[in-house]
C-alpha distance (Angstrom), angle and dihedral (degrees) to the residues before:
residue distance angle dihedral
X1 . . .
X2 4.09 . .
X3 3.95 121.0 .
X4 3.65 77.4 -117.9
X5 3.57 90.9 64.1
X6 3.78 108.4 31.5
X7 3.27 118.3 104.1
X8 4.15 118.8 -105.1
X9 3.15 117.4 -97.8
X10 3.87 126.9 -123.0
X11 3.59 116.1 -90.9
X12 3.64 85.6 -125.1
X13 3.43 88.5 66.0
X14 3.84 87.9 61.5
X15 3.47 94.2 46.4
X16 4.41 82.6 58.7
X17 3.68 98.8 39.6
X18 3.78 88.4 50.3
X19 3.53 99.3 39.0
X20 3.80 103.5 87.8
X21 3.75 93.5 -125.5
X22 3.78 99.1 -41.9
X23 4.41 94.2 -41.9
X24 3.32 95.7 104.5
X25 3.90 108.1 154.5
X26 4.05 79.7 -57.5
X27 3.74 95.3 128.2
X28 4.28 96.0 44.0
X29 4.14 85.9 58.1
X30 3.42 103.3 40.8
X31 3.63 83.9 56.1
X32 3.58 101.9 45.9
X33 3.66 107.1 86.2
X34 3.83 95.6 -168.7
X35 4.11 83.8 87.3
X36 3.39 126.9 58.6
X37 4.15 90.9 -170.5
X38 3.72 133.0 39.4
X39 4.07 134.0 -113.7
X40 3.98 112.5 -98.8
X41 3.76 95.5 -96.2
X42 3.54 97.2 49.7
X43 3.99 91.0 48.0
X44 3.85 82.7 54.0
X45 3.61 96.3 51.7
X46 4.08 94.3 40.4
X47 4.06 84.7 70.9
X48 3.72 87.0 65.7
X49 4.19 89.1 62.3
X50 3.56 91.9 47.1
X51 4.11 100.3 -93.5
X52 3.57 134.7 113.2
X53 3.72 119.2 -177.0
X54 4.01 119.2 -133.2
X55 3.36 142.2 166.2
X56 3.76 126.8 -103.9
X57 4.15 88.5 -118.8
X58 3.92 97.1 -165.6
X59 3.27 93.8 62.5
X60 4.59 89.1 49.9
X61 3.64 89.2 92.7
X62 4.03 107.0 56.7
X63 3.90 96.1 30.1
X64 4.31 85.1 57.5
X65 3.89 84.1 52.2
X66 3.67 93.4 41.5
X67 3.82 84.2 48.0
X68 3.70 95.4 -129.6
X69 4.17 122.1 120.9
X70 3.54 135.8 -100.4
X71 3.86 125.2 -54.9
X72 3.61 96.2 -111.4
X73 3.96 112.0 -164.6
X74 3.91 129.8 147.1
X75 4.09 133.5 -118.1
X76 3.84 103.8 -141.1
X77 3.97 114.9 -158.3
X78 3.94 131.6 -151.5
X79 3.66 117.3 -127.7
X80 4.46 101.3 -150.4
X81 3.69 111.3 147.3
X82 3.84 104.1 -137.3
X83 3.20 101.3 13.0
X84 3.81 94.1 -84.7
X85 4.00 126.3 157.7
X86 3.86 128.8 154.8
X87 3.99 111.7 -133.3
X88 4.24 95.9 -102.8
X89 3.98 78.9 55.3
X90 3.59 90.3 54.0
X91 3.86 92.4 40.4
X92 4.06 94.4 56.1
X93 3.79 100.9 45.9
X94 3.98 85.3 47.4
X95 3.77 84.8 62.9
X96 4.04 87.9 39.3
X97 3.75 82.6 68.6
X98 3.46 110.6 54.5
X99 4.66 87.4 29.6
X100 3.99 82.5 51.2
X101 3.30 125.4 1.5
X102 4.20 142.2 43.1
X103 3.66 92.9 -67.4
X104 3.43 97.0 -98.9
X105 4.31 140.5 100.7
X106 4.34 105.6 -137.0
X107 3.75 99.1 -160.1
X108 4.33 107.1 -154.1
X109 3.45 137.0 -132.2
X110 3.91 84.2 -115.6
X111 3.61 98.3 59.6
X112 3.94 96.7 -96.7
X113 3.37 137.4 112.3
X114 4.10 123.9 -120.3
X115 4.04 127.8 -164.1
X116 3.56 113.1 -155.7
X117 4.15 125.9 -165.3
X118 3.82 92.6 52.9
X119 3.92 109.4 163.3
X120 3.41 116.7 -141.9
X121 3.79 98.2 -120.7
X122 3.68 89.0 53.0
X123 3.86 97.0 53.3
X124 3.65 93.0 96.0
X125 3.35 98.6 50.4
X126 4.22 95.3 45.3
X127 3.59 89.6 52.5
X128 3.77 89.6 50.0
X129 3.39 95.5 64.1
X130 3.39 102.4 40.7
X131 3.80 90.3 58.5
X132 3.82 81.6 40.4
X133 3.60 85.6 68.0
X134 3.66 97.1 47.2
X135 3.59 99.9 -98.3
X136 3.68 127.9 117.4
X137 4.11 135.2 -145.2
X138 3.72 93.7 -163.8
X139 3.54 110.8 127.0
X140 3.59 99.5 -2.4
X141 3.81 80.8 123.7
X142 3.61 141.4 25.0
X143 4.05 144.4 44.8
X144 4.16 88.4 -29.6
X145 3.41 145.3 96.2
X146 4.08 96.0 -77.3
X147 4.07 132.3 -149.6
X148 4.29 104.0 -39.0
X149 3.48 113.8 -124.9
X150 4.11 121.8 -142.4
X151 3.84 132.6 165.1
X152 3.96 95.4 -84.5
X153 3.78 97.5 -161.5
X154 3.72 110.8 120.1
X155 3.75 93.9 -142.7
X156 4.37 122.1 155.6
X157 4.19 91.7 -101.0
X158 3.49 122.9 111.6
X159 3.57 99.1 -143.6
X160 3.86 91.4 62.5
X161 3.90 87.1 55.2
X162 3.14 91.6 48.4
X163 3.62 102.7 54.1
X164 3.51 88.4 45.0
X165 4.35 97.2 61.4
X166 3.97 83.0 46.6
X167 3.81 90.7 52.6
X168 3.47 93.1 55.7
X169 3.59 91.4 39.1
X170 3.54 96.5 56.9
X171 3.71 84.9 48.2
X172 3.24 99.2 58.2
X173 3.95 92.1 41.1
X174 4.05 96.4 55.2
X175 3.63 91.5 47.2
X176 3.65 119.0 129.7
X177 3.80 107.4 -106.9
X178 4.14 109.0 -169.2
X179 3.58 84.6 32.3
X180 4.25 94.4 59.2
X181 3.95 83.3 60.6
X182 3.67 91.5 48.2
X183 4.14 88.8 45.8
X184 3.79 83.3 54.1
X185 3.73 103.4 43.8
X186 4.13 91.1 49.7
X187 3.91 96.6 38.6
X188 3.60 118.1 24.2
X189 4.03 99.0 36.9
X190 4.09 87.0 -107.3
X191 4.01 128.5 166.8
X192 3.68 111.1 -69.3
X193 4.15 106.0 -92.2
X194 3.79 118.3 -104.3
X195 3.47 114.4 -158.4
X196 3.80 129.6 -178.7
X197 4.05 94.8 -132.1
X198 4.11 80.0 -117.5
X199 3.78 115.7 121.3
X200 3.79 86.9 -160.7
X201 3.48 98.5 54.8
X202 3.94 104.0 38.2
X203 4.05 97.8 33.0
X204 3.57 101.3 18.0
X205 4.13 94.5 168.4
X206 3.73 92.6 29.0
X207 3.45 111.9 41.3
X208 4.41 125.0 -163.2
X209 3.41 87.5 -51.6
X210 3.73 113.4 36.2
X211 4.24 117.7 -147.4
X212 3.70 122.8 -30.4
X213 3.92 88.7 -111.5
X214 3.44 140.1 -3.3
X215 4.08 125.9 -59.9
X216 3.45 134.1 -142.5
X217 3.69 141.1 -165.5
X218 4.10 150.8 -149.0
X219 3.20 148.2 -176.4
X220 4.44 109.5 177.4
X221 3.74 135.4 142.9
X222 3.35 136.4 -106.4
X223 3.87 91.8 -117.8
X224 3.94 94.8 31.3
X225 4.08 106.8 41.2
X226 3.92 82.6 164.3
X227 3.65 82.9 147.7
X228 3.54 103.9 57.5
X229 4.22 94.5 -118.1
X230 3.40 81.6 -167.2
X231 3.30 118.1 62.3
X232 3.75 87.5 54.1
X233 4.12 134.4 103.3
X234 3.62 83.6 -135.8
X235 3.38 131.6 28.4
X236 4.39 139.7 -179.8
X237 3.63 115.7 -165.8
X238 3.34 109.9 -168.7
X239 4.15 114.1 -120.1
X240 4.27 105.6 -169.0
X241 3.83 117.1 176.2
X242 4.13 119.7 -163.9
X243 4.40 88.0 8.2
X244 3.73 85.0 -61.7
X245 4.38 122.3 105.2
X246 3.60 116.7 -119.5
X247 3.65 102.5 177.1
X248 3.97 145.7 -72.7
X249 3.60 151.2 -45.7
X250 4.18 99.5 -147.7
X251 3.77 121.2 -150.8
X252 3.31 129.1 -178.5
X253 4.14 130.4 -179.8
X254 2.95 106.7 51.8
X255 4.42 128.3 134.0
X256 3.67 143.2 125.9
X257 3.73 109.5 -136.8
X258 3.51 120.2 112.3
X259 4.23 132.0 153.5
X260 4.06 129.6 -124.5
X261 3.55 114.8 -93.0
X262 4.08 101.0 1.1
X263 3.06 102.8 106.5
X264 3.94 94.5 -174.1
X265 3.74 83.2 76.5
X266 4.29 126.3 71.3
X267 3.80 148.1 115.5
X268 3.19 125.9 -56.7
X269 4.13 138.4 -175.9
X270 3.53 121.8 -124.4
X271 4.08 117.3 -98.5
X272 3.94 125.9 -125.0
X273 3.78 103.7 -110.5
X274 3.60 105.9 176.1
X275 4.40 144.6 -67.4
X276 4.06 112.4 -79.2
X277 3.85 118.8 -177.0
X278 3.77 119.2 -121.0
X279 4.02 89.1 -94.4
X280 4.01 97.1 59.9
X281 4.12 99.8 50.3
X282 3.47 88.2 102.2
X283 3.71 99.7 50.6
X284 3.88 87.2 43.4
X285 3.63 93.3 53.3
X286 3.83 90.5 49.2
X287 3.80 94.3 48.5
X288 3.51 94.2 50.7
X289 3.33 97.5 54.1
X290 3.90 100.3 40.6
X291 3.84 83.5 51.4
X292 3.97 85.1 60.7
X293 3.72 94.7 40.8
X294 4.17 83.6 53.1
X295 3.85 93.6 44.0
X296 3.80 114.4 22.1
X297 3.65 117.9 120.5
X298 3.93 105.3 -102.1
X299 3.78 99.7 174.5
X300 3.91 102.2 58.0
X301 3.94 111.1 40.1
X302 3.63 94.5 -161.4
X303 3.75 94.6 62.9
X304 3.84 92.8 36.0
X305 4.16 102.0 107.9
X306 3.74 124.5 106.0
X307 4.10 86.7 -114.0
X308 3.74 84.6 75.5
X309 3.48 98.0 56.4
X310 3.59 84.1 46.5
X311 4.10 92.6 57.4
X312 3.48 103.8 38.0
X313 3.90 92.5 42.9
X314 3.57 99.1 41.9
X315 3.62 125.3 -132.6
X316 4.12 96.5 -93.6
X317 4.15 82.7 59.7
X318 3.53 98.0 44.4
X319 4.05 93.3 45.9
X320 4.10 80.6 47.6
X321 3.59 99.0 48.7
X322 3.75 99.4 39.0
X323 4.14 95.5 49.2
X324 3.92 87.4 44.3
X325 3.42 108.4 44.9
X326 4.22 106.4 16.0
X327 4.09 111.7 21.2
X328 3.78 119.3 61.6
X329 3.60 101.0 -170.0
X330 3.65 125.5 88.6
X331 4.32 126.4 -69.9
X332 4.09 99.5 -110.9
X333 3.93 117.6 167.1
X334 3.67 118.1 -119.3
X335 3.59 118.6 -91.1
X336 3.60 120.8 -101.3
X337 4.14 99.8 -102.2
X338 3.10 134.2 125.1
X339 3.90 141.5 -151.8
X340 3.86 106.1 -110.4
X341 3.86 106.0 161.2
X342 3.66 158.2 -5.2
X343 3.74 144.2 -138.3
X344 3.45 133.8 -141.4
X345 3.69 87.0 -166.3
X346 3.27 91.6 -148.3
X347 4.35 128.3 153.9
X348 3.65 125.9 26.2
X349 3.81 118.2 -25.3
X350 3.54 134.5 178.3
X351 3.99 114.1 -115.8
X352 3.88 99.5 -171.0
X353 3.96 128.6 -112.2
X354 4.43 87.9 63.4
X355 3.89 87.0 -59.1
X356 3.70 126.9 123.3
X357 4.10 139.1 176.0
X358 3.33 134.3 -148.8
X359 3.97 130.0 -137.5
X360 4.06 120.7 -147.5
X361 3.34 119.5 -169.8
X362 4.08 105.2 -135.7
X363 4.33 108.8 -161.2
X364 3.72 103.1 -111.5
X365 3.99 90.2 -22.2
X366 3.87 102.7 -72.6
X367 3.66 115.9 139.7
X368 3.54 104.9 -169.7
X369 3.96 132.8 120.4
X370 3.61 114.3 -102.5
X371 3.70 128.8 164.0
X372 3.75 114.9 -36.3
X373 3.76 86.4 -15.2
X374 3.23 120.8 88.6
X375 3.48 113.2 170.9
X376 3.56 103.4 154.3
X377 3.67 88.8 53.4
X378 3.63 100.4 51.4
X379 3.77 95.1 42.1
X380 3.74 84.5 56.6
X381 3.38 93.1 50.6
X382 3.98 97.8 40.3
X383 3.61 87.7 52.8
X384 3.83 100.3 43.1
X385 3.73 88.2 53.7
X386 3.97 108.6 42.8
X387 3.88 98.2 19.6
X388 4.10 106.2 -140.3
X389 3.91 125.6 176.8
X390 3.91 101.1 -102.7
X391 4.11 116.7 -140.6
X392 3.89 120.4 -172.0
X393 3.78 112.1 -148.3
X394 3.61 127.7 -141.6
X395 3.98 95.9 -111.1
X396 3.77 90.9 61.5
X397 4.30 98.5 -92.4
X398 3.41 127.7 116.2
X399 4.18 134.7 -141.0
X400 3.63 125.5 -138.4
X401 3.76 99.7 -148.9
X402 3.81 136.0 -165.3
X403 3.45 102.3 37.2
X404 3.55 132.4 153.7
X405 3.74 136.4 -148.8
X406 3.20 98.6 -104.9
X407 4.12 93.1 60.4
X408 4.01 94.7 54.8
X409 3.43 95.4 89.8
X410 3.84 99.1 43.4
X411 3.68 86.8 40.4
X412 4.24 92.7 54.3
X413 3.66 82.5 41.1
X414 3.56 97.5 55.0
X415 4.59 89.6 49.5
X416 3.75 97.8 50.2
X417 4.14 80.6 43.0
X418 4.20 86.8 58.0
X419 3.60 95.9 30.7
X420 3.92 91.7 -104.4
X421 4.05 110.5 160.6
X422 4.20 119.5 -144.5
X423 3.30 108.4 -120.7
X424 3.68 83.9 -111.5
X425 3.63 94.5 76.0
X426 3.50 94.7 47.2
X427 4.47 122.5 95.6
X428 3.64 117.9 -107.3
X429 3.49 95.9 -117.1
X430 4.08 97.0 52.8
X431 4.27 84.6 43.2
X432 3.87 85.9 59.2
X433 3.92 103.6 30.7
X434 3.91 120.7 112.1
X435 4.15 126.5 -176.5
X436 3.55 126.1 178.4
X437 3.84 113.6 -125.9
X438 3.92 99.9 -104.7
X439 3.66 122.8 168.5
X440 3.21 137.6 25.6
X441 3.47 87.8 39.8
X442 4.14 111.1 29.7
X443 3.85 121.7 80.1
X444 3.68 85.4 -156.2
X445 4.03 98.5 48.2
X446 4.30 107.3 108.9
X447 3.62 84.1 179.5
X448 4.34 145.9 7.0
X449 3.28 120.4 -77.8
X450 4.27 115.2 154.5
X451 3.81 82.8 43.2
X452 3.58 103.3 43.7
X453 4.33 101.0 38.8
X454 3.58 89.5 72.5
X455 4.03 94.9 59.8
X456 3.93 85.3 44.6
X457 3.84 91.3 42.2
X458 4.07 85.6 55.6
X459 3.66 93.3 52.1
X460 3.49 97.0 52.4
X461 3.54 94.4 41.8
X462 4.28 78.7 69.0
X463 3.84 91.6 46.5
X464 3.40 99.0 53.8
X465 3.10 101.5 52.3
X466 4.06 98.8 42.7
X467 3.89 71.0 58.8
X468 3.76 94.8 57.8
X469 4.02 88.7 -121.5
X470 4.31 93.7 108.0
X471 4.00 85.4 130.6
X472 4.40 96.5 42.7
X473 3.71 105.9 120.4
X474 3.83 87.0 -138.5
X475 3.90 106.3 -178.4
X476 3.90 104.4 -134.6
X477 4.38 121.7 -176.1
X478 3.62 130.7 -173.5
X479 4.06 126.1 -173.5
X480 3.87 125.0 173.5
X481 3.76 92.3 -137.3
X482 4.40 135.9 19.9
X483 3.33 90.2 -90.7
X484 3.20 96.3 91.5
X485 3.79 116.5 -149.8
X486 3.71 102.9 158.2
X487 4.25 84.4 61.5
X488 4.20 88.1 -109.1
X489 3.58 95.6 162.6
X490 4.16 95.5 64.7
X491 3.84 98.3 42.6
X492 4.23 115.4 84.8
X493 3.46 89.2 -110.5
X494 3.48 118.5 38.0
X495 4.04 117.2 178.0
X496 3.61 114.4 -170.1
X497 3.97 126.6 -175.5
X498 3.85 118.7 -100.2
X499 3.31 110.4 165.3
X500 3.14 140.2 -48.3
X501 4.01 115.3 -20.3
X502 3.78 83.5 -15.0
X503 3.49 142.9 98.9
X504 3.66 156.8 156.4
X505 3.34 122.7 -98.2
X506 4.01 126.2 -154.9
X507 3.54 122.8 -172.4
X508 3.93 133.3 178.1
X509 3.94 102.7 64.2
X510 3.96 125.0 122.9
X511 3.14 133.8 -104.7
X512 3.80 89.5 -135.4
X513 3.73 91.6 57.6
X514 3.64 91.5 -115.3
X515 3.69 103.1 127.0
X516 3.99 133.7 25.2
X517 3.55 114.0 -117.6
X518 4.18 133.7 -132.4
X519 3.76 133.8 -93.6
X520 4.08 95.4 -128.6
X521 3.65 95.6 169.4
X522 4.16 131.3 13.1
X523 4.05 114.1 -159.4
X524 3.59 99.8 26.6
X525 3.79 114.6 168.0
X526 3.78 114.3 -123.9
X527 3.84 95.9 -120.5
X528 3.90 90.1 49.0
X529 4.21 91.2 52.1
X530 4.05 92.7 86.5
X531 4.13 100.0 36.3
X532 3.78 85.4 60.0
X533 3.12 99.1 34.7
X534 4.17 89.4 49.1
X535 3.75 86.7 57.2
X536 3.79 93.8 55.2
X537 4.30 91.6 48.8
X538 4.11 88.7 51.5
X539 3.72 88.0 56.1
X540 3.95 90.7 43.2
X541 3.62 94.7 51.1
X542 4.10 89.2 46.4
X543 3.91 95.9 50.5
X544 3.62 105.6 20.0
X545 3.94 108.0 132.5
X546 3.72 115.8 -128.3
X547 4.05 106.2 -63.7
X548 3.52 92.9 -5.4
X549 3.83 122.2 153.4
X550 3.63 136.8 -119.9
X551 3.76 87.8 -118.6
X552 3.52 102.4 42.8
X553 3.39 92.9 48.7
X554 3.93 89.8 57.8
X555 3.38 88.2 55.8
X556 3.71 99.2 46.7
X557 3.77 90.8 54.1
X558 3.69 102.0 41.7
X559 3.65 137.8 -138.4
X560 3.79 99.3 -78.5
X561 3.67 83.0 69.2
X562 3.53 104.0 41.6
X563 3.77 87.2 42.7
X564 3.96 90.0 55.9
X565 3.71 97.0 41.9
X566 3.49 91.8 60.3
X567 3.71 100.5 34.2
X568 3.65 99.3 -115.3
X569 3.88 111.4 148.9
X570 3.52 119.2 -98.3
């Protein structure tokens, strides 16, 4: 193909090839404290260091009628493969919050941890001390591989721990290289980079201008897919034989986003690529994603991710062109297994050796004190006092870990103290609900989502169990926008932001992540989401076969039905 005929490229990838592995002029505006916001490029290349500015969007309204600009402030993101922090970790970046940030922890849907309300003079300083306590930002954003997911549950089985050292392996393998010395040049007051001018030499996996999009990661198990595998560009699931791991199914295409009326855009479920032994997940992981960096789209940013290589090539071509020209191991067929479950790990659970952890279940991952809960608080405190390992889990919860016996009862003590409730106590549906963050904070929100799931959790909390289905784990997913960060389009009710106070709603996934699920109705009013959705759980509990789900038994009726029982047109 000619210049004349290639396609343009996206400005973004301007911003990259110009960017002088991820400097930019980074360091000159962060410094200049006559702006409060930074010039296009430089927001481009902030993603890279785990930052993406925003705008405080409750306050939009009165500064336009004061006549004043935005409220520019910056979301700054953790990069900890698996999840994985020791309790003085835990301790610092709870006083990052209130020194920093909005007070408040945002645990992801990726196993990290976000602060939100950053000011722009104080960026240097936050990202200080979170390197400061051995924690990095690098790549928590951006076109790269992003924070690795793994089962985080420190149970006795060898397959876990083995996931886990190839989570952090892979992390550590995909991580930008040029752009570490950048990170520390602009943050951490480190020598000026040198760099040889030679993409091979000073990014050899990334090149001058990294992916086309962003990458993610995970390792899960075929009874456990607590990570939604998935909904990943690249996924491990783990194969063991005898208790012991032998190696991994790999999948690769998988994502949620998608974007309002383009219908060349969607989700899609990751692909079956082929079995690697426990000694070639590093090349794998390497060859998938140069074969993205090679083949991505880098012209139109909405069709950039690896799952569209995936759908236009086929799976045949990618499983070609990925064992010919990027994996040097041998072509085996998956093995034969299935995913059958997943665990929200949460509760008391023995670890092995006299230890034990214990899962909380945090509404749509926001650790903050409100009311007569005050989470934040007692964490703090809980963790000050008995000093467990802390691991965030990919559905927004978070394990105390380490614990012994003896600490139980000062531990239960110490969350009816703060107002804390065991997961126990909690519904099924709020235990397995998941929302994105969304406005005030997201550019990208068109509607709530972490503030409004709760109200909508509440009401179906009633209509579930009018319909006799109180103890259904019903998997339930809320994002502001399509993009779909809280995973909406696998759960088997999906609610996605329209507009607005509306939305559409989806309906049909699995709670295993197994399956997508299937738009039933677009523009959907917020107060109308549970009375139609109330009419489809009476018919469930009526015809439900014997330990059928709510999912499956969407999809075993169809959407003609579901469409009617709700109303929706045809």
């Amino acid at each position: 193909m000619s210049d004349e005929t290639a396609p343009k490229l996206s400005p973004v990838e301007g911003h990259k090839s110009e960017g002088r592995y991820l400097r930019g002029t980074l360091a000159e505006e962060i410094a200049d404290a006559s702006i409060d916001h930074l010039s296009d490029a430089n927001k481009s290349l902030i993603k890279f260091h785990g930052s993406y500015e925003q705008e405080d969007r409750d306050a939009r309204k009165a500064r336009a009628k004061a006549g004043v600009g935005k409220a520019y402030m910056f979301m700054i993101r953790l990069k900890m493969p698996g999840g994985k922090l020791t309790a003085d970790q835990w301790l610092a970046l709870d006083d990052i919050a209130d020194q920093y940030a909005n007070g408040a922890l945002r645990l992801t849907t990726r196993q990290s941890i976000q602060f939100h309300g950053v000011l722009k003079g104080n960026l240097k300083a936050t990202m200080a001390g979170i390197n400061a306590s051995l924690v990095t930002t690098l790549g928590g954003c951006g076109d790269v591989n992003r924070n690795v997911l793994s089962c985080p549950a420190p149970l006795p089985d060898p397959t876990r721990a083995q996931m886990q050292r190839d989570c952090d392996a892979v992390a550590e393998h995909l991580a930008p290289k040029a752009g570490k010395q950048s990170y520390h040049e602009i943050w951490l007051n480190g020598e000026p980079a040198k760099f040889t001018d030679n993409p091979e030499i000073d990014e050899p996996l990334y090149g001058k201008t990294y992916l086309p999009r962003k990458f993610k990661v995970a390792f899960s198990l075929p009874h456990d897919n607590c990570t939604d595998l998935l909904a990943q560009c690249l996924g491990f699931l783990a194969i063991s034989e005898g208790g012991q791991p032998v190696g991994y199914n790999l999948f690769a295409g998988g994502g949620q986003g998608q974007t309002n009326s383009n219908p060349d855009t969607y989700p899609l479920l990751a692909q079956p690529v082929g079995f690697i032994g426990l000694d070639e997940v590093l090349m794998a992981a390497e060859g998938v994603c140069k074969l993205f960096r090679d083949h991505g789209n880098r012209s139109n940013r909405k069709r950039a991710r690896l799952k569209y290589v995936m759908k236009d090539w086929g799976l045949e071509k990618f499983r070609e062109v990925f064992y010919r020209d990027y994996f040097k191991g041998p072509r085996r067929d998956p093995r034969p297994v299935e995913i059958t479950g997943l665990d929200l790990h949460h509760g008391w659970q023995g670890m092995g050796g006299g230890k034990y952890f214990l899962g909380l279940s945090v509404e749509n991952g926001r650790v903050r004190d409100e009311g007569a809960m005050r989470l934040r608080s007692g964490l703090r405190a809980i963790v000050a006092k008995y000093k467990p390992d802390i691991r965030v889990t990919a559905q927004q919860d978070i394990m105390l870990c380490g614990l012994t016996m003896d600490d139980r009862a000062g531990v239960d003590s110490m969350l009816s103290e703060y107002g804390i409730p065991r997961p126990e106590t909690l519904s099924q549906v709020q235990r397995w609900s998941m929302a994105c963050p969304a406005i005030p904070t997201c550019p990208l929100a068109i509607t709530e989502s972490e503030r409004a799931l709760p109200g909508v959790v509440d009401q179906l909390e009633v209509a579930l169990k009018d319909a006799g289905l109180a103890g259904e784990p019903i998997s339930v997913r809320m994002t502001g926008c399509p993009n779909g960060c809280a995973r909406p389009y696998q759960s088997e009710v999906g609610i996605v932001g329209r507009g607005g106070t509306k939305y559409t709603l989806y309906i049909g996934g699995d709670s295993y992540g197994r399956r997508l699920n299937t738009e039933i109705q677009d523009g959907v009013p917020i107060e109308q989401i549970v009375p139609k959705l109330s009419k489809v759980f009476a018919a469930f509990a009526a015809e439900r076969s014997n330990g059928e789900l709510f999912g499956d038994y969407c999809t075993r009726v169809g959407l003609p039905k579901l469409k009617e029982l709700i109303g929706a047109p045809a």
